[in-house]
C-alpha positions in Angstrom: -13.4 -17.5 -44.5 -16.7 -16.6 -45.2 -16.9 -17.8 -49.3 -18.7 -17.0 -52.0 -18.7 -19.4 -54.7 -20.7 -18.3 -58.2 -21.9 -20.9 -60.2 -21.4 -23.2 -57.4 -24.0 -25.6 -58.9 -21.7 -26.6 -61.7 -18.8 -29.1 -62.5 -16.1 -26.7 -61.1 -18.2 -24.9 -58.7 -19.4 -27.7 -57.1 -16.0 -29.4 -55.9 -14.8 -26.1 -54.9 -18.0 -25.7 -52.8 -17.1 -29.1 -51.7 -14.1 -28.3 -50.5 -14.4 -25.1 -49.3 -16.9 -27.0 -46.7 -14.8 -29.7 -45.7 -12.1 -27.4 -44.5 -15.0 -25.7 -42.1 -15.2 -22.3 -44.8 -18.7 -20.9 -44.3 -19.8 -21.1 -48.1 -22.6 -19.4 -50.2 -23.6 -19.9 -53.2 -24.9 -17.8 -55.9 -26.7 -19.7 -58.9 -29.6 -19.8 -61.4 -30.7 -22.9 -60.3 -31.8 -24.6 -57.6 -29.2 -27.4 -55.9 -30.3 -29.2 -52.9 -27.1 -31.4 -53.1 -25.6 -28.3 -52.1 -27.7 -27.3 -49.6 -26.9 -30.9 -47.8 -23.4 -29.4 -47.2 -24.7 -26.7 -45.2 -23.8 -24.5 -48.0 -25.9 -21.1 -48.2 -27.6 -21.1 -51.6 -28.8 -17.3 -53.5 -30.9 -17.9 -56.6 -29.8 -14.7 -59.2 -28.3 -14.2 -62.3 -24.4 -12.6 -62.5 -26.2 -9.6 -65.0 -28.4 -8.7 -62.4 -26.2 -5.6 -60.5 -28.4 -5.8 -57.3 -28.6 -9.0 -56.9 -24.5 -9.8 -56.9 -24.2 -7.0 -54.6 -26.5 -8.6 -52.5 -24.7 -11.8 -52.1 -21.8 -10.2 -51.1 -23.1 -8.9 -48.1 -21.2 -10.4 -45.3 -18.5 -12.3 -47.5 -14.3 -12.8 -47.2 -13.5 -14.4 -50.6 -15.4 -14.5 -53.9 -14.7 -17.2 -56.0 -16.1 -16.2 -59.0 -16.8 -19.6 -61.6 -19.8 -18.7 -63.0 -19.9 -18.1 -66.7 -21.2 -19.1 -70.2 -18.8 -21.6 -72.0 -18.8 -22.8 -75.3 -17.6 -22.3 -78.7 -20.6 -20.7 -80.5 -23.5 -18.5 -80.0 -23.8 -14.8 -80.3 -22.0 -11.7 -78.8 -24.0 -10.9 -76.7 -25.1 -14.0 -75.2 -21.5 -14.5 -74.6 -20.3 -10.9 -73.5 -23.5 -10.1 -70.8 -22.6 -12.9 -68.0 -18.8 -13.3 -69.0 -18.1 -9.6 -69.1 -21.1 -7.7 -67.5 -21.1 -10.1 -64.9 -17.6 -9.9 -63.9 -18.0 -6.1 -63.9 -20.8 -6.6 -61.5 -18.8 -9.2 -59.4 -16.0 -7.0 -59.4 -18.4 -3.8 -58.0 -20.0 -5.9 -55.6 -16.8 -6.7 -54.0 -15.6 -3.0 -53.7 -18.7 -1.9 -52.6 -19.5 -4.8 -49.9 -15.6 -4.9 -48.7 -14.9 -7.8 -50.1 -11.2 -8.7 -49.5 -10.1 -11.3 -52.3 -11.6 -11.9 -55.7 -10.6 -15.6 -57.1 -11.4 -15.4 -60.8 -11.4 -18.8 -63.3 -10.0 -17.6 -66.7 -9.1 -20.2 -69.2 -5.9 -20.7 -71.3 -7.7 -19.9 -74.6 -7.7 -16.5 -73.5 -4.3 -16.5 -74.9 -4.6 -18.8 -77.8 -3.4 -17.6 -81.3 -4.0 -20.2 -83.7 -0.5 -21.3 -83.4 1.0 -24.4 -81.0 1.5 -23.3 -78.0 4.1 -25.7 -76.2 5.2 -24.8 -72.6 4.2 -21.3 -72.8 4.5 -19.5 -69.8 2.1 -16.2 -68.4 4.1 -14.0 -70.5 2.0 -14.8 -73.8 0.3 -12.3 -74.7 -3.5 -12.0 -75.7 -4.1 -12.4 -79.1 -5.2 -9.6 -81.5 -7.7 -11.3 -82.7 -10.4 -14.3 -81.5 -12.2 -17.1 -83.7 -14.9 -17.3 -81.0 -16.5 -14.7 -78.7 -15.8 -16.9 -75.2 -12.0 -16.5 -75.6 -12.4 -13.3 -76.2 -14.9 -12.2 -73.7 -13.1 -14.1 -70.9 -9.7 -12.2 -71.9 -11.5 -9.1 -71.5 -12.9 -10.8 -67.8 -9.4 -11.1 -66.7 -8.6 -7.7 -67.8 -10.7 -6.1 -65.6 -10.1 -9.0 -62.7 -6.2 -8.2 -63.2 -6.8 -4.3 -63.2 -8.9 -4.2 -60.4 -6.6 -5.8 -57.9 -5.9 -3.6 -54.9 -4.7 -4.0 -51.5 -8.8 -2.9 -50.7 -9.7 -6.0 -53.1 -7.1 -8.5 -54.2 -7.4 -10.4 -57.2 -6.1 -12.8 -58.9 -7.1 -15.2 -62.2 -6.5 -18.9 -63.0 -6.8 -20.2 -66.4 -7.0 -24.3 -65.8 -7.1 -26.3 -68.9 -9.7 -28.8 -70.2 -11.5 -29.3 -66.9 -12.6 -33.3 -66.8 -13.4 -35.8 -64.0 -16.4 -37.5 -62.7 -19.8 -35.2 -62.9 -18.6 -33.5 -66.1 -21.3 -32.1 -68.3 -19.2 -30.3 -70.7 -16.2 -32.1 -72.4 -16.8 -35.7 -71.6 -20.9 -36.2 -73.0 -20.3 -34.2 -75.6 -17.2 -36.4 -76.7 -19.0 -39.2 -75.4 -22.3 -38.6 -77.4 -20.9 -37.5 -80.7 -18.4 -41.0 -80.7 -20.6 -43.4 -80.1 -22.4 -42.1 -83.4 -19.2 -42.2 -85.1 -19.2 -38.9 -85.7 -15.6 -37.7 -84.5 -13.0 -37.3 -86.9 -9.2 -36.9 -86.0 -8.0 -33.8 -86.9 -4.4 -33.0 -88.2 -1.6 -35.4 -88.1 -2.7 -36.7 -84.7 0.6 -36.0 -82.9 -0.8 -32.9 -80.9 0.3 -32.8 -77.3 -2.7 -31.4 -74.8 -2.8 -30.0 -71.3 -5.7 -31.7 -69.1 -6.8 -30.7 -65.6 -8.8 -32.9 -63.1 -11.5 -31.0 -61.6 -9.9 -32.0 -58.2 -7.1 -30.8 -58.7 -8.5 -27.6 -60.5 -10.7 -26.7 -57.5 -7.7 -27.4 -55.1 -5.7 -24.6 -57.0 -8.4 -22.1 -56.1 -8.3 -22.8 -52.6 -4.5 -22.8 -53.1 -5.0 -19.2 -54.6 -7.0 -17.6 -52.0 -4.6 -18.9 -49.1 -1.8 -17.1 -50.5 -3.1 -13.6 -51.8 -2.3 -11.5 -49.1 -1.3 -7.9 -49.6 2.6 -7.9 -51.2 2.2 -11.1 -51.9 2.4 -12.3 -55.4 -0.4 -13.8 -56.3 -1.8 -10.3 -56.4 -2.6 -9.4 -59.5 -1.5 -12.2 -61.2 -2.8 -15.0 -63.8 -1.5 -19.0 -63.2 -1.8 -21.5 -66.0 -3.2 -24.8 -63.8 -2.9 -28.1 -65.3 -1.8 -31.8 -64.3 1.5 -30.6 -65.9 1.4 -34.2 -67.5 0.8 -33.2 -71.1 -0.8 -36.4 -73.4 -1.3 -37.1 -77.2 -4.8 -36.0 -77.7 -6.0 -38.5 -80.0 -4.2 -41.4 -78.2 -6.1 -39.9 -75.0 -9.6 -39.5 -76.4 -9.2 -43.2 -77.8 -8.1 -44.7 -75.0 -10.9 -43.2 -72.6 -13.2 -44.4 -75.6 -11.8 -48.4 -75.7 -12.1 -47.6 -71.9 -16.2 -47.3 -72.3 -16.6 -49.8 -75.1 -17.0 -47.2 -77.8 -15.2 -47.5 -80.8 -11.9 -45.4 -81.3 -11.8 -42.8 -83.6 -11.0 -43.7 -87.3 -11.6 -41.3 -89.5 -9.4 -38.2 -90.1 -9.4 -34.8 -91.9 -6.5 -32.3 -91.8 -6.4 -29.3 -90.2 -6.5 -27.1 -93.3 -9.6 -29.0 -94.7 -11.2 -28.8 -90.8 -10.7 -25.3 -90.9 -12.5 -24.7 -94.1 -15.4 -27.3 -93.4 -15.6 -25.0 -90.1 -15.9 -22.1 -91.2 -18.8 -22.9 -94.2 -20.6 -24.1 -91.0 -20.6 -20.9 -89.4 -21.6 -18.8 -92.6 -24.2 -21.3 -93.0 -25.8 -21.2 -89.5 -25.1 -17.4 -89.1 -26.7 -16.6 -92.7 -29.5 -19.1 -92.4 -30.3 -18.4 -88.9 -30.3 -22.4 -88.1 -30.9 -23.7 -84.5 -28.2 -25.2 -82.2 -24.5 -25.1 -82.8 -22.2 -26.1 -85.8 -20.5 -29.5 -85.0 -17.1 -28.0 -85.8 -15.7 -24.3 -86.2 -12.2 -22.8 -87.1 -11.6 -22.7 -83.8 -12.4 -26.0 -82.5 -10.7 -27.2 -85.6 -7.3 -25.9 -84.5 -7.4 -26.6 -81.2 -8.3 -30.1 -81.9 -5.1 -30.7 -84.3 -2.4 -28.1 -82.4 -0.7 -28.6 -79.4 -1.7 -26.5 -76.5 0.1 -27.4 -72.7 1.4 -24.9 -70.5 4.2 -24.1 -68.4 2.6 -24.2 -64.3 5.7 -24.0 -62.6 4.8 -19.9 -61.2 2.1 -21.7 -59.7 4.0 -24.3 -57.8 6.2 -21.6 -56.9 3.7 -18.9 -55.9 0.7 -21.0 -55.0 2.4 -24.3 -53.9 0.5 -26.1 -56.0 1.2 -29.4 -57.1 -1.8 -32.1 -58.9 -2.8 -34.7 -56.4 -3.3 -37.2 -58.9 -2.0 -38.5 -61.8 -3.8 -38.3 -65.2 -3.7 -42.5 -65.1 -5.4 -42.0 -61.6 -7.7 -39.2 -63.0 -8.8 -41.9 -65.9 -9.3 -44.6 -63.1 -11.7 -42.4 -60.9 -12.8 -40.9 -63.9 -13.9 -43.8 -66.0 -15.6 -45.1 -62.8 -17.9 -42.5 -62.6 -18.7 -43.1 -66.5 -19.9 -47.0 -66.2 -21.7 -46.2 -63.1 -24.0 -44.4 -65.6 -24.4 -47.1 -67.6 
């Protein structure tokens, strides 16, 4: 295939790029930034921005599959910081594609597109969205994969994966900013700490792409359709997050705070920083509050039936490589 890959300079985009290359797919990438490690695996590399409409359709010139990754993440900041490259910038993708021939459109979602504030234990695809959102990137990817979902055709065909909590070696999302916040002690437990997570290793998460792009074909379907992705290995959060911290010689996570008390602490701390205009982000909101003390795993088994996937690794191998990569920084 001839590939494009947006925001093939991250943590996902990378091992996708990675393996996209390996397999002998011709591969560009569109980024804001400038990645020679990229380049050294003959990868094509496009500097531009996903809000700039001339500039995706330009990338697309020429290209099979668009795997489209890039997007802002993150549990604060304002609407429209959130809304321009998640939803503009899918609208764009989506346009470029139609216009350029483009013949498949791989989208990464996430699972909190779905999340209600409630446990969510095996859910299948069939959840609905919410009504309502606690943070703008939940609800501006949901309105993403809307219009990735809705725009599938047999002229473009589409289809979304929502993989959950992304981790593994060259993370620079979940894993520093756990990382960082408990070695100053700063992490309470919330809830009762009996929460059961989803967790998907970036290997395994870029795999399912790849996966997803070998079986759309027109009929087929993949076409039109979402897939929860996950190491379908659920673990205790808390028990998880504490083990991985004994793991680096950082001290486990003492404190707690319930989830009713999180969730009002959370949301003083976004009056405050909204009202006083302060810099940076709150270090908890009502949303990260409840999806630190509910249970959240998914159901993947319409994505071993429709995509054959199946996780290459274990989540004990996925701490082993994983926890590797971590003292090698140190």
């Amino acid at each position: 295939m001839n590939t494009l890959v947006t925001g093939g300079g991250g943590f996902l985009g990378r091992y996708i790029v990675e393996q996209l290359s390996a397999r002998g797919d011709a591969v560009r990438v569109f980024a804001r930034g400038n990645y020679h490690e990229i380049q050294s695996l003959g990868a094509e590399l496009i500097r531009g921005d996903i809000q700039d409409a001339q500039a995706v359709e330009a990338a697309c010139v020429g290209i099979d599959t668009v795997f489209h990754v890039a997007a802002k993440a993150g549990f604060w900041g304002s609407w429209d910081s959130f809304y321009q490259p998640n939803v503009i910038g899918t609208r764009n993708i989506i346009a470029a594609c139609q216009k350029q021939g483009v013949n498949k459109l791989i989208f990464t979602s996430s699972p909190s597109v779905v999340f209600n504030n409630l446990p969510q234990e095996g859910c299948d695809e069939t959840i609905p969205y919410p009504e309502h959102y606690e943070n703008f990137y939940s609800h501006t990817k949901a309105i993403a994969e809307r219009q990735v979902i809705e725009a599938n055709r047999d002229s473009l065909l589409t289809v979304s994966l929502r993989p959950h909590l992304i981790w593994g070696p060259r993370d620079t999302q979940i894993l520093p900013r756990l990382i960082a916040l408990a070695s100053k002690g700063k992490i309470p437990q919330v809830g009762k700490g009996d929460n059961k997570v989803d967790l998907t290793y970036v290997e395994d998460a870029a795999r399912a792409h790849l996966l997803a792009a070998d079986t759309l074909q027109p009929g087929s379907p993949t076409a039109g359709s979402v897939y929860f992705i996950s190491q379908d290995e659920p673990v205790n959060l808390w028990q998880f997050v504490n083990e991985l911290l004994v793991r680096l010689n950082i001290p486990s996570v003492k404190r707690k705070i319930s989830l009713p008390l999180a969730r009002t602490a959370g949301g003083i701390l976004e009056f405050s920083y909204k009202f006083f205009h302060l810099k940076g982000e709150p270090r908890l909101t009502r949303f990260l509050a409840s999806e630190l003390a509910m249970s959240h795993y998914y159901d993947i088994s319409r994505a071993r039936r429709d995509l054959g996937y199946q996780p290459q690794f274990t989540m004990s191998e996925a701490m082993e490589k994983t926890v590797a990569w971590l003292n090698q920084l140190t």
